[in-house]
C-alpha positions in Angstrom: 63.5 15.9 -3.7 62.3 12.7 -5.6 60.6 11.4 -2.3 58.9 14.9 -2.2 57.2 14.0 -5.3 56.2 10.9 -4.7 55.3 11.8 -1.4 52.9 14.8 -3.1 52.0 12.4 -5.9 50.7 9.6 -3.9 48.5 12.3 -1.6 46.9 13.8 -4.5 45.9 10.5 -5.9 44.1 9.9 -2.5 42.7 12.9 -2.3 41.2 12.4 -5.5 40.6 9.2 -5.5 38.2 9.5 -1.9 36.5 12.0 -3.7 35.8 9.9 -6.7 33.6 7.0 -5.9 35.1 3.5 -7.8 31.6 2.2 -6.9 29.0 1.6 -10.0 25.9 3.4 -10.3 23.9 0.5 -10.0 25.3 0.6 -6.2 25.6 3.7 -4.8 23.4 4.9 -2.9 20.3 8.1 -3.2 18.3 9.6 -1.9 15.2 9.5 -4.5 11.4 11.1 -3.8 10.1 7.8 -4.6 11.9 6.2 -2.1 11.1 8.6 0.3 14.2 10.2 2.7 16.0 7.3 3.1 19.1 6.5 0.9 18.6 3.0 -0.9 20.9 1.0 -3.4 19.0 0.4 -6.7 18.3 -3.2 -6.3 16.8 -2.3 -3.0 14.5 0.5 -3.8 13.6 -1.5 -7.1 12.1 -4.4 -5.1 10.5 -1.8 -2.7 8.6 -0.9 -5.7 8.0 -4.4 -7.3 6.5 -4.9 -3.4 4.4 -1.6 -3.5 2.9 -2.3 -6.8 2.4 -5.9 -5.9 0.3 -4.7 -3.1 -1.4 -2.1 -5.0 -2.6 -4.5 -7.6 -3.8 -7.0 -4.7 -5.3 -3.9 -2.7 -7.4 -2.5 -5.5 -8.8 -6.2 -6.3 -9.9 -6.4 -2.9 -11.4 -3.2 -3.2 -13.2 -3.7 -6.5 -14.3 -7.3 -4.9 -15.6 -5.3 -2.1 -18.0 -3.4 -4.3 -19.1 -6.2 -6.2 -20.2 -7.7 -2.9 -21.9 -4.4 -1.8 -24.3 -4.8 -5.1 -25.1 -8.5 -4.8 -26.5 -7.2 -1.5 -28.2 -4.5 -2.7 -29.7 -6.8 -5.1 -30.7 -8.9 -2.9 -32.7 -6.5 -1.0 -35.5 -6.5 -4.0 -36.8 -10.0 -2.2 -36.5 -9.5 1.5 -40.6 -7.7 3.1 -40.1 -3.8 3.7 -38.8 -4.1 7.2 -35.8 -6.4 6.1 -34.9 -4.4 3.1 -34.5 -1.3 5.2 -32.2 -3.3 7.7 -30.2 -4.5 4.4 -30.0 -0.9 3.2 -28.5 0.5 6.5 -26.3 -2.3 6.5 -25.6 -1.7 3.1 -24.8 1.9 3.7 -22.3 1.3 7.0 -20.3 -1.1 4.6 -19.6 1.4 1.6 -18.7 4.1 4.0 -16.2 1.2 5.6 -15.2 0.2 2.3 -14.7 3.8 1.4 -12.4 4.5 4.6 -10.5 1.9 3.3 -10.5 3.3 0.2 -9.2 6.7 1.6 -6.6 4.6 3.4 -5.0 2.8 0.4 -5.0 6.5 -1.4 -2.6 8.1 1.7 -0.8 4.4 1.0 -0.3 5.2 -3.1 0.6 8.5 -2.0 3.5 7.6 0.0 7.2 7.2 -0.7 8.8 3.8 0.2 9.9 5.0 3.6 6.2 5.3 4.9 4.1 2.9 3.4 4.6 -0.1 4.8 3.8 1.6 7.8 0.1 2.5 6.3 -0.1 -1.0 5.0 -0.6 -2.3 8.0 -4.1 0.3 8.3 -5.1 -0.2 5.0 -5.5 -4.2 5.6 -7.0 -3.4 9.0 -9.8 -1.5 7.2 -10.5 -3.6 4.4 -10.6 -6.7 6.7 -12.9 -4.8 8.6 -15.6 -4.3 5.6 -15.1 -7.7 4.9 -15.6 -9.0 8.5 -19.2 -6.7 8.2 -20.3 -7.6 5.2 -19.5 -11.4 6.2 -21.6 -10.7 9.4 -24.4 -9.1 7.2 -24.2 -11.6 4.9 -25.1 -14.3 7.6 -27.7 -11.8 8.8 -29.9 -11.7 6.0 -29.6 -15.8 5.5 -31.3 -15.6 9.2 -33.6 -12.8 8.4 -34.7 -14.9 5.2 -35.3 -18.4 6.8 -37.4 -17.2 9.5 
């Protein structure tokens, strides 16, 4: 009878103890709408954020550097002959709508849990390296138009 009970007693310490997770909270793992649908650890999805925001921050200064290019062109416009400023303008207008597809890009990007973005990363640097890439080749357009 005594190896009954320790028989029983040792099973319902197992059973309880499987159900019971020795782990910290700082390890197990969730499943968090931030994160998106994939279980992380803490320290994992914490530096998937630290990286998202890290990104963000660059992102929105490559954005707001875009812009400031957009205007110096603009304002450069007021000394180029009628035919060149309107050139400059439709140039100017194809690289804000880039800029703002690229803009609409890193929006879906902010959006996103950490189970998609770095997959939109990947579109939002295409697109912004695309406005750059034009307003690069304008750039060097308008030197030409201006030394002739």
């Amino acid at each position: 009878m005594y190896g009954f009970r320790i028989c029983l007693a040792l099973g319902l310490v197992m059973a309880v103890g499987s159900a019971c997770s020795l782990e910290p909270a700082s390890v197990r793992t969730r499943t968090d709408p931030a994160f998106g649908d994939i279980p992380k650890n803490s320290f994992a999805a914490e530096q998937q954020l630290k990286d998202k925001k890290t990104y963000e921050e660059d992102t929105e200064y490559r954005l707001k550097n875009l812009d400031s290019k957009i205007e110096e062109l603009k304002g450069q416009g007021k000394e180029l002959n009628r035919e060149a400023r309107k050139e400059l303008e439709e140039l100017s207008t194809e690289l804000q709508k880039k800029r703002d597809q690229a803009a609409i890009r890193f929006q879906e990007l902010r959006a996103a849990g950490a189970a998609t973005w770095k997959r939109l990363k990947e579109g939002v640097d295409q697109a912004i390296d695309e406005a750059e890439e034009f307003y690069e080749w304008t750039k060097s357009k308008l030197q030409d138009s201006n030394s002739r």
